[in-house]
N, C-alpha and C positions, 0 to 999 in steps of 0.2 A: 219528670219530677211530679209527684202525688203528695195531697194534703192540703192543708190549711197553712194560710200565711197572714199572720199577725204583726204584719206591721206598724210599732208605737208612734212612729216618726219618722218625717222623708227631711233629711238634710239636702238642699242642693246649694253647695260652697262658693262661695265666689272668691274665697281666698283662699290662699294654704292655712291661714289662720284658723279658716272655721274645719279646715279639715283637724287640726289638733285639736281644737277644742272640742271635737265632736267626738273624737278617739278617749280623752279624759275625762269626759261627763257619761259617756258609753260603762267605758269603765267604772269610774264611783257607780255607778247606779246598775251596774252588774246588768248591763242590756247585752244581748248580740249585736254585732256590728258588722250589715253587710255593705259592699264597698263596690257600686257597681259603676263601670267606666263606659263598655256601646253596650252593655245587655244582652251578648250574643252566646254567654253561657249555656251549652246545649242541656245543662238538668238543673237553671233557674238556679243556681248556686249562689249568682250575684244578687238575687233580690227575693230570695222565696227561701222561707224556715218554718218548718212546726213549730218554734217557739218564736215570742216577742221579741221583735229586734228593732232596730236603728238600722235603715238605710241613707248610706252614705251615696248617693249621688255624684259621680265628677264631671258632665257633663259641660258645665262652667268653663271647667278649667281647662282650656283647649287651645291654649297658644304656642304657635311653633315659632322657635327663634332662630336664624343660621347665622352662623359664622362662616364667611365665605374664604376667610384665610386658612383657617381648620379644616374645613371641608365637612363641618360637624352642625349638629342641630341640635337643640334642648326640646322634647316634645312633651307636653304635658300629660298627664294622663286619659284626660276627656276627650282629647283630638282624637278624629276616627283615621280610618287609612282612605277612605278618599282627600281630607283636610292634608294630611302627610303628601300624597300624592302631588294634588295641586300646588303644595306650598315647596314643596321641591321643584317643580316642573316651573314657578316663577322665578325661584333663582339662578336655574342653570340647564341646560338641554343634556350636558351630558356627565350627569349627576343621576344616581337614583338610591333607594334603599331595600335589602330582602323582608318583603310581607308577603302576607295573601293576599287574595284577590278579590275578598267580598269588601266594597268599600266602605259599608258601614260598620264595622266591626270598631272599638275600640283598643288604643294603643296599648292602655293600663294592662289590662289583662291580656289581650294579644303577645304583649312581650313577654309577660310574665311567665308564661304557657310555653315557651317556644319561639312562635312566629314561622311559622310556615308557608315558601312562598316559592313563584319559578326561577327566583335569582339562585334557589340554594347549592342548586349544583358546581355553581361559580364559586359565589362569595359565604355559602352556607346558609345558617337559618338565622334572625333579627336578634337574637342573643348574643350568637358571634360577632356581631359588628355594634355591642352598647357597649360602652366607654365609661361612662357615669351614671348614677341614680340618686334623686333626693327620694326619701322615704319618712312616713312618720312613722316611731315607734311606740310601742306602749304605755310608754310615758309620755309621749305628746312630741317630742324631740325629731325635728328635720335630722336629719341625718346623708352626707353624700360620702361618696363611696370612700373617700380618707376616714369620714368617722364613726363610719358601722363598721369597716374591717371588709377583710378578703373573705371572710364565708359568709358571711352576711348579703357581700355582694352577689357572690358565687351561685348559693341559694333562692333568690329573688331571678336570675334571670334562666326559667324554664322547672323549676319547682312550684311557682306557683306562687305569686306576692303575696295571697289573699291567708297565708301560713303565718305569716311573720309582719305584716305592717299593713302601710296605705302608699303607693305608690303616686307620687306625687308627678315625677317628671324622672323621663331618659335620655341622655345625653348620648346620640348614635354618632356613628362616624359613617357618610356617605360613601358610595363604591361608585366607582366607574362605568358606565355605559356607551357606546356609540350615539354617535349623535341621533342615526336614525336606526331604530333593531325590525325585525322581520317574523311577521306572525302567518302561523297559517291553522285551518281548522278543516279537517276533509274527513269523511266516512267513506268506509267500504263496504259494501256487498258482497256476500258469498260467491259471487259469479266472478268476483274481484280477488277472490281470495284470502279475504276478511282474516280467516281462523288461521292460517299463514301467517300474516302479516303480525295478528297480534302475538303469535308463538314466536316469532324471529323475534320481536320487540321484546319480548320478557326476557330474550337472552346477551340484548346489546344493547338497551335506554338507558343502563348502570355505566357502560363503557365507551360512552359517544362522548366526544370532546365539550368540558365543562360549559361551552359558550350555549348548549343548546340541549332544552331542556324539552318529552316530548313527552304528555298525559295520554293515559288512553281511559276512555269512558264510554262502557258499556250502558248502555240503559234499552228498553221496552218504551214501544214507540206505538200508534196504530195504523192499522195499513189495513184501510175498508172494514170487512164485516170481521179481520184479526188481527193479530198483534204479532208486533217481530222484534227481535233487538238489533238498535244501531250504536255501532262501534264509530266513534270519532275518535280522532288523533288529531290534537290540540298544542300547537307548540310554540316556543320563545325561541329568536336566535338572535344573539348579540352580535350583529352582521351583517351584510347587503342579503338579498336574495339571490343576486349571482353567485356569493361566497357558499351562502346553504344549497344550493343545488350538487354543486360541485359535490360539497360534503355528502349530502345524501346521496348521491349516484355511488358514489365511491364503499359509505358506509351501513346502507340502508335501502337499498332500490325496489325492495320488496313494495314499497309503500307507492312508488312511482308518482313522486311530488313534481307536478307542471307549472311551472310559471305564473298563471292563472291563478294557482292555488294561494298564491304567498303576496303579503300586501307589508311593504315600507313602513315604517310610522315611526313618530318619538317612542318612548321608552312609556311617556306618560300617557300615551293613546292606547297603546298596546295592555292598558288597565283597565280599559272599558269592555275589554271584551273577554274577557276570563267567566266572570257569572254565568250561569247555566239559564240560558234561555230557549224554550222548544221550539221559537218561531224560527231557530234556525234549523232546527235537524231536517238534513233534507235525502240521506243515504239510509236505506233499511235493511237491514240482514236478518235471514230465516237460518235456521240450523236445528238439524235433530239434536245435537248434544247434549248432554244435561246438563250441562252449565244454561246453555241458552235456555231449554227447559224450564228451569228452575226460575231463570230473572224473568218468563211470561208468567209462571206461575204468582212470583211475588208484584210484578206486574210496575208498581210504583218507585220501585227501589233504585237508586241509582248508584253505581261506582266509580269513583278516582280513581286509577291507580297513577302515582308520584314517583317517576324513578328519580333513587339516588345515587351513589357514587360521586368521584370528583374530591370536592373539598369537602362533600359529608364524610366521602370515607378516610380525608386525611386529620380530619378535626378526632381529637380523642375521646370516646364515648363519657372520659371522667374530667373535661374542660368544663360542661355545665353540666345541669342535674341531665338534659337531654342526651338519655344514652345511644339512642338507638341510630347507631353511623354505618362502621365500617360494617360490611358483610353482610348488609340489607339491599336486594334489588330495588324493593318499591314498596309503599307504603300504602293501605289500602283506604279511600273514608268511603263510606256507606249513608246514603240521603235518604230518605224520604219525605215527600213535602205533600200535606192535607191541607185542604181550605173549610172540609164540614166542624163542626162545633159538636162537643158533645164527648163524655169518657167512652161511650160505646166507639164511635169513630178514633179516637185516639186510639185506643186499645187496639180495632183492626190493624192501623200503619204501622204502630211499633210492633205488631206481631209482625209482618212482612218482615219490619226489616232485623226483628232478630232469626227470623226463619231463613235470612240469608247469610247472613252472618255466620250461622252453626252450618249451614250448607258448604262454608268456604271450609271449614277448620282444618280437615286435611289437606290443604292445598296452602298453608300459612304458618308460620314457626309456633312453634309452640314449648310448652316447659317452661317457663308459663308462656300465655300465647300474650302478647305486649300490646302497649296502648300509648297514644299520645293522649297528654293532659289537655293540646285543646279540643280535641274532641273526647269531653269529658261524658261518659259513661257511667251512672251508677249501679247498672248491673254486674259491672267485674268486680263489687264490694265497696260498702260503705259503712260509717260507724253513726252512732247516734249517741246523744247525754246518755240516755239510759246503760247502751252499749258501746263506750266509746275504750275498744279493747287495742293493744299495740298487735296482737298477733292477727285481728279482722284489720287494721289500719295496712299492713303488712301484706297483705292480701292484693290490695291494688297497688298500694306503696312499689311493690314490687317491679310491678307489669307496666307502669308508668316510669319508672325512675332504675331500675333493676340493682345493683351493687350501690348505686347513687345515694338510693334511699336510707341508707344507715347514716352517710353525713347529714342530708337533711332533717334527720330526727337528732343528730347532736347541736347542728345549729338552733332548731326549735326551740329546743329544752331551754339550752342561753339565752338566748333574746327572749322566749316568750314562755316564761315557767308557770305560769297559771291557764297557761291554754287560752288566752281571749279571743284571738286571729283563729277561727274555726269554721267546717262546716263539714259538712257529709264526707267530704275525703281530701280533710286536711292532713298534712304532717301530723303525726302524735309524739306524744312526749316519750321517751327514754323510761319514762318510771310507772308508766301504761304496764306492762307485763311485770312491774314490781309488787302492783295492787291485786291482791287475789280477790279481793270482794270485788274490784271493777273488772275481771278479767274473767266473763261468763261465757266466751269463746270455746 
């Protein structure tokens, strides 16, 4: 995200009250109102605008409630996913919920977005399993899920709250875990048979029994006076380690996972060690390929790949706005992470990592080629006041949301017919490609 950021006023609520009140004085006074929960918007959507806005703040509001006879929790929108984490792991051992993995991330927009995490192959993604929602609307009005309505609700979880309200609290319903689940994290070497391994892998991570979910992440590593790519194979099982071994011999041996390899833990331990940290990588692989080529060339870039199947591919791509299920092996995110200061350094890293990005294209569906809303992107299209056209909104609308995006733009329209809930690639109105003077597309 590039520009100037003019922020009039930093709200930070200690109530839901000041959360209305901030939504109806925004309004009269015709402010922007951005609404930011952990901050982890990757293009500052949450808190950064070319024009004068009002940030909304929820940090405050960060309490988790359970109900242990429901098996349900009300989580606010401030609370991050480690606060989630821990405040599960005190009520119950074999309790958990589907997120990700980075633990500071916020709930508010995490949900809102998706929620993306290693449970989804089981229980699906964090949208699948919310129950309730309070929300402010544009008139200031709480709203739970009896009195916004079915698309109201529908809309909010995986199109993106920040369209249509202020997401106050979600009401999830907890899933099941063993008491104790089974992690393990190992590299291969080319001598190992690395480029095997991850080939077999691309053709059976979608079709391995839902309880066990296994990443693969390449990334460029250094190894003396050069550089090589190390390939980990990163995974969850909802299971002993006797029960996974068995599995992988049977279903996967390519990988030749040793005893050694796989360590016991809670559910809630097993969330400490997802984050990407290089003090671990300890396997290095060289290869002529140009793949490998390519990620020394880009040098800093890192890649996920997330297989899915399971219950992504029995959930209907038109249950949330999150369409992309069935008939998806794996899902890809792209990192790169700088610590110099300065637009000259920024501009290097984003160069890398769109230099890898267009290097994949043939190797990634396309027509359009799709995107998840939390890793939000504003190079697949954005609109602005000046140009805020329905057939540029349409654009990414698409590739995020794909047949989805036509109900979320009739939702919009209802609930939010003056466009207040906005930003670089909000929902647009219905009557966007009705206005020819606004429609310079």
């Amino acid at each position: 995200m590039t520009g100037p950021v003019f922020k009039t006023l930093i709200i930070t609520a200690l109530h839901e009250s000041h959360v209305q009140a901030t939504v109806v004085c925004a309004r009269y006074h015709t402010l922007e109102l951005k609404t930011r929960s952990g901050g982890h918007d990757y293009e500052g959507q949450s808190y950064v605008s070319n024009n004068q806005f009002v940030l909304l703040d929820m940090f405050n509001l960060r309490c988790i409630t359970f109900d242990h006879e429901s098996e349900t929790a009300w989580v606010q929108a401030g609370a991050t996913l480690r606060e989630l984490y821990r405040g599960i792991a005190d009520n119950s051992k074999i309790l958990a919920f589907p997120v990700g993995v980075c633990p500071t991330i916020g709930t508010g927009g995490h949900f809102s977005g998706g929620g993306y995490g290693n449970l989804m192959r089981k229980y699906g993604l964090s949208i699948d399993n919310i129950i309730d929602a309070l929300l402010v609307d544009i008139n200031g009005r709480i709203l739970d899920r009896k009195s916004m309505g079915e698309d109201l609700f529908w809309v909010i979880r995986g199109g993106g709250g920040a369209s249509f309200g202020v997401i106050l609290q979600w009401r999830i319903k907890l899933v099941a875990v063993p008491e104790m689940v089974t992690y393990f994290k190992v590299g291969r070497t080319i001598e190992e048979r690395a480029t095997g391994i991850v080939h077999r892998w691309m053709h059976i991570a979608h079709n391995l029994p839902e309880a066990l979910f296994i990443r693969v992440q390449p990334q460029v590593v250094p190894a003396g006076d050069h550089k090589m790519v190390n390939v980990s194979f990163i995974a969850l099982y909802l299971g002993s380690t006797e029960q996974l071994l068995r599995l992988m011999e049977r279903l996967f041996p390519e990988l030749e996972l040793r005893p050694e390899d796989c360590r016991e833990m809670r559910w809630v331990e097993s969330t400490l060690l997802w984050p990407i940290s290089r003090a671990e990588l300890r396997y290095l692989l060289c290869s002529t390929g140009p793949q490998c080529r390519k990620m020394i060339e880009v040098e800093k870039v890192i890649m996920q790949w997330n297989p899915y199947g399971e219950m992504m591919s029995r959930i209907p791509e038109t249950a949330t706005p999150f369409p992309h299920r069935s008939g998806f092996k794996f899902l890809i995110q792209y990192i790169v992470v700088w610590f110099e200061d300065g637009n000259e350094a920024s501009e290097k890293y984003k160069g890398l990592v769109r230099s890898m990005y267009e290097f994949m294209t043939p190797f990634v569906n396309n027509l359009p080629r799709e995107s998840f809303l939390n890793y939000r992107d504003l190079e697949i299209g954005n609109t602005t006041d000046a140009y805020r056209t329905y057939s540029g909104a349409r654009v990414y609308g698409m590739k995020y949301f794909k047949d989805n995006f036509e109900r979320l733009v009739r939702v919009k329209t209802a609930v939010d017919p003056g466009d207040f809930f906005r930003n670089l690639q909000s929902v647009p109105l219905n009557t966007w490609h009705l206005d020819t003077n606004n429609d310079k597309n």
